[in-house]
N, C-alpha and C positions, 0 to 999 in steps of 0.2 A: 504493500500500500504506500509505503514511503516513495518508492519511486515515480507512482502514481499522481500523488500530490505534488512532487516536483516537477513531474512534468505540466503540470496546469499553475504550477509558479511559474513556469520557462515564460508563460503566457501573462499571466496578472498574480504577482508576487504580493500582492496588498491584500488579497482573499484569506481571513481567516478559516476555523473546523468548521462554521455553520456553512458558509457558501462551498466548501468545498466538498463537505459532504454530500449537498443537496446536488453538487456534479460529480461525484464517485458513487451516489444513491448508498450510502451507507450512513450509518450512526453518528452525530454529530459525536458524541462522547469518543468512540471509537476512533475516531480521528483523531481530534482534541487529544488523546492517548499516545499516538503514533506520532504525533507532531511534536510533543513535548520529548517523547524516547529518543529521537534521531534530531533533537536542536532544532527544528525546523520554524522558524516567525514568521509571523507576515508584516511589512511594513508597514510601519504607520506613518501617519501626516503629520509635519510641522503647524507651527503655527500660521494659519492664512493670515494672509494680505486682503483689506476690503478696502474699493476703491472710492473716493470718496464723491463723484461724479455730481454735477446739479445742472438741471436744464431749465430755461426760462419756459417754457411750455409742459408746464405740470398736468396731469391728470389722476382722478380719484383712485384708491385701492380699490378696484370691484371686487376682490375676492374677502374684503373685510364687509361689504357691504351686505354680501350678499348674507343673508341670516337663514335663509330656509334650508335644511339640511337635503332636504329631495332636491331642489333646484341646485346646489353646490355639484351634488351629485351628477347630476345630466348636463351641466355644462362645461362643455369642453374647455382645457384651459393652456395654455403654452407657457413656458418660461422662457425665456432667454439674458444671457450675461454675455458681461465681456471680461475677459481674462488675458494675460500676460506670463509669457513664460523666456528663459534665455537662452540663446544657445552655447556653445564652449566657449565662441568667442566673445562672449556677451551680447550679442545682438539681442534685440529686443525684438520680439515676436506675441502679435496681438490675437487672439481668437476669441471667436463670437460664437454663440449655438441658439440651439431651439429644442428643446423638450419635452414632451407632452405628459400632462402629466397623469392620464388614465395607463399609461402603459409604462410610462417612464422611459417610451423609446426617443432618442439623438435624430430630430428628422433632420437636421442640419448641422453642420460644423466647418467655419471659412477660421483661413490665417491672412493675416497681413502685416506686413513692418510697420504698418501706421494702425492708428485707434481713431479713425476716423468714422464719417456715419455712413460711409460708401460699404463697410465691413458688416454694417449691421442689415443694410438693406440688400447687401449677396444674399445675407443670410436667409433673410425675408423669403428671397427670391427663390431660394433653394427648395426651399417648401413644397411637395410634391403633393396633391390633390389634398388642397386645403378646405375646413371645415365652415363654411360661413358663419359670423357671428362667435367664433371663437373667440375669445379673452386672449392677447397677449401681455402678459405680465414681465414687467422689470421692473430695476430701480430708476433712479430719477438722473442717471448719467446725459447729459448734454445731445450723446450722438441719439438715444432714443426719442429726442424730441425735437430734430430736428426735422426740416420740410422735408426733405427725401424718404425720410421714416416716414412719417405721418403718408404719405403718400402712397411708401409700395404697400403696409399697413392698411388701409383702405381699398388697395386695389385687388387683396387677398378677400376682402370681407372682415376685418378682423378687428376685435374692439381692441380699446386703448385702456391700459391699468399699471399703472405706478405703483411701487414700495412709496410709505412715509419715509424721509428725509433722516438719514444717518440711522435707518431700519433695516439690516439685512435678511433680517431673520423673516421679514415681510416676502423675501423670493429666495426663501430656504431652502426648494426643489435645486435652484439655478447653484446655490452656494454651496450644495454638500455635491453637485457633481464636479464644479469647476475643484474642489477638494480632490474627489477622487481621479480626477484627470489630471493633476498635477503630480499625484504620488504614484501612481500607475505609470505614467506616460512619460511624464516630463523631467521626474526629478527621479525618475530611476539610473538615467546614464546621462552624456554630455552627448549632445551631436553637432556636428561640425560643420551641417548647413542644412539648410532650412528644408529641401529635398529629402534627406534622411530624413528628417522628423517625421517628416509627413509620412512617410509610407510606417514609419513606427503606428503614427497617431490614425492610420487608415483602418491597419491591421487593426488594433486594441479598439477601434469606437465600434467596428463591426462585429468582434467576440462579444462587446458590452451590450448591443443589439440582439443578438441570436442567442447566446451561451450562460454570458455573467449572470448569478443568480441576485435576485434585489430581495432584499430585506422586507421593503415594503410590498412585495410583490408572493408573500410568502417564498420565497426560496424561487421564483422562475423567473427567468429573463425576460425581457420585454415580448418577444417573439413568443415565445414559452405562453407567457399570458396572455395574450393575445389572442393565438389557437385555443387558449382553452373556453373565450369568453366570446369566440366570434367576431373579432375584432381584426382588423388589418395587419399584414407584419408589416416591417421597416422594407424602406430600397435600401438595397447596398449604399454606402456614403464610400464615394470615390474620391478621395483629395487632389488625389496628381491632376485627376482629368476636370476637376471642377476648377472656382472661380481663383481657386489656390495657384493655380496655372501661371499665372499673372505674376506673382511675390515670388516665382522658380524660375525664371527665365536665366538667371545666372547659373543654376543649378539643373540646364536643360538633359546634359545627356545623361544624369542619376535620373531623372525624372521617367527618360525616354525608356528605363530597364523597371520601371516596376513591375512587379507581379502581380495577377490577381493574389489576394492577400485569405478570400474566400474559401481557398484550397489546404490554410493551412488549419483554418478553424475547422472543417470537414474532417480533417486527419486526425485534432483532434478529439472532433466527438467519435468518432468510429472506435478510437481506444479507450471509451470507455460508456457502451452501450446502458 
C-alpha cells in the first residue's frame, strides 16, 4: 500500500489518509497507519497572502443576501480570484479562475505576467456553456469592476456579487482553492519559465477535475459528483492551447512538445480500480 500512496503523491503530495483513501477505496484508519509506518506526510500550506484589491464600482454580496435556504440551494453560483505565484527567476506570474460551486469543478484557469482586467475577462471568456443568471462572486479587487468585466459578465448572463471590503472569508470557495493550488502546484518545485509551469499546472487542474477527492464533496471529485447527481463533467482545461498562448510566446518550442496530460491521469486511475 505504501507504494500505492506514493505513487498518487508522485501526482498531489498535499492529499492526506482521508483523500487518499477514498482513491485506494480502503480504510481511512488503515492508511492513516501505513502513512505514519513508512514517514510518509502530506504537505501542508504556508501562511497565505490576501490581496488587498478595491474597485470604484462596488456591488452587493448576493450570497449574504440571499436568506432562503431552498433558493441558496438552486442557485447557481461561481467564484473567481486572482492569485500570484513566482517563478525560479522570480518572475511574477498572475492567475485568474472560475469555480462552480455545486461541483467545485475549475471551468477556467488563464496566466498572465500582468494583473490586469484583460486576465479576468479571458477568464470570463473561457467559460464553456454558461448558466444564465448565474451569481459570479469575488472580492472587491479593481480588475473585477472594471468596464471590460462588467461587460463580458453581462454578455455570459451572469449577475454581479462582491465580498464586503477586507472580507475574504466572504469568497472562501475562491480562497481555500487558490491555497490548494499554491501548495500543490506552485510551491512544490521552482520552474524556470513560465511554459513548464503550465503544463505542470494543466496536468494537476485536470486530476483536480476528474480524480482529486473534495472534502466537501464527500470524498469525490468534481466529475465523480457530478455522474453521481446528473450533472455535467468539466472540459479538459488546456493551458498551452488556451488564452495562456499569449504570456509563452518566448517559451514557444516547450510549449510546441506538450503532451496530452489526460493520459497520465488514465494510467493512473487504471492502477488503482
Amino acid at each position: 500500500m505504501a507504494v500505492s500512496i506514493e505513487a498518487w503523491h508522485e501526482k498531489d503530495d498535499t492529499m492526506g489518509h482521508r483523500k487518499l483513501a477514498a482513491l485506494l477505496k480502503m480504510g481511512k484508519n488503515r492508511v492513516k497507519r501505513v502513512m505514519k509506518k513508512y514517514d510518509i506526510v502530506a504537505r501542508r500550506k504556508r501562511k497565505k497572502y490576501v490581496y488587498p484589491g478595491k474597485t470604484s464600482s462596488i456591488v452587493p454580496n448576493l450570497l449574504r443576501e440571499t436568506k432562503d435556504q431552498e433558493m441558496q440551494e438552486q442557485q447557481e453560483v461561481m467564484f473567481s480570484d486572482l492569485f500570484e505565484i513566482s517563478l525560479a527567476d522570480r518572475t511574477k506570474v498572475r492567475g485568474c479562475f472560475a469555480l462552480v460551486k455545486r461541483t467545485r469543478h475549475i471551468l477556467a484557469l488563464a496566466f498572465d505576467y500582468s494583473m490586469r482586467a484583460d486576465l479576468v475577462v479571458s477568464t470570463i471568456n473561457m467559460v464553456q456553456f454558461p448558466t444564465p443568471g448565474t451569481i459570479f462572486h469575488s472580492d472587491q479587487g479593481s480588475q473585477y469592476g472594471a468596464e471590460q468585466t462588467r461587460a463580458a459578465l453581462l454578455e455570459k448572463g451572469f449577475i454581479r456579487s462582491m465580498s464586503r471590503a477586507g472580507t475574504p472569508t466572504d469568497n472562501g470557495y475562491a480562497e481555500r482553492f487558490v491555497g490548494i493550488f499554491k501548495l500543490a502546484v506552485a510551491e512544490r518545485r521552482r520552474y524556470k519559465t513560465l511554459g513548464e509551469f503550465l503544463q505542470v499546472a494543466e496536468d494537476w487542474i485536470n486530476f483536480y477535475n476528474q480524480l482529486r477527492p473534495h472534502q466537501g464533496l464527500a470524498y469525490r471529485s468534481p466529475d465523480q459528483f457530478a455522474d453521481d447527481h446528473g450533472l455535467p463533467r468539466s472540459e479538459a482545461i488546456r493551458l498551452m492551447t488556451s488564452v495562456n498562448i499569449v504570456s509563452v510566446q518566448t517559451n514557444a518550442a516547450m510549449a510546441t512538445q506538450s503532451v496530452p496530460h489526460g493520459n497520465e491521469i488514465s494510467r493512473l486511475a487504471s492502477l488503482f480500480p
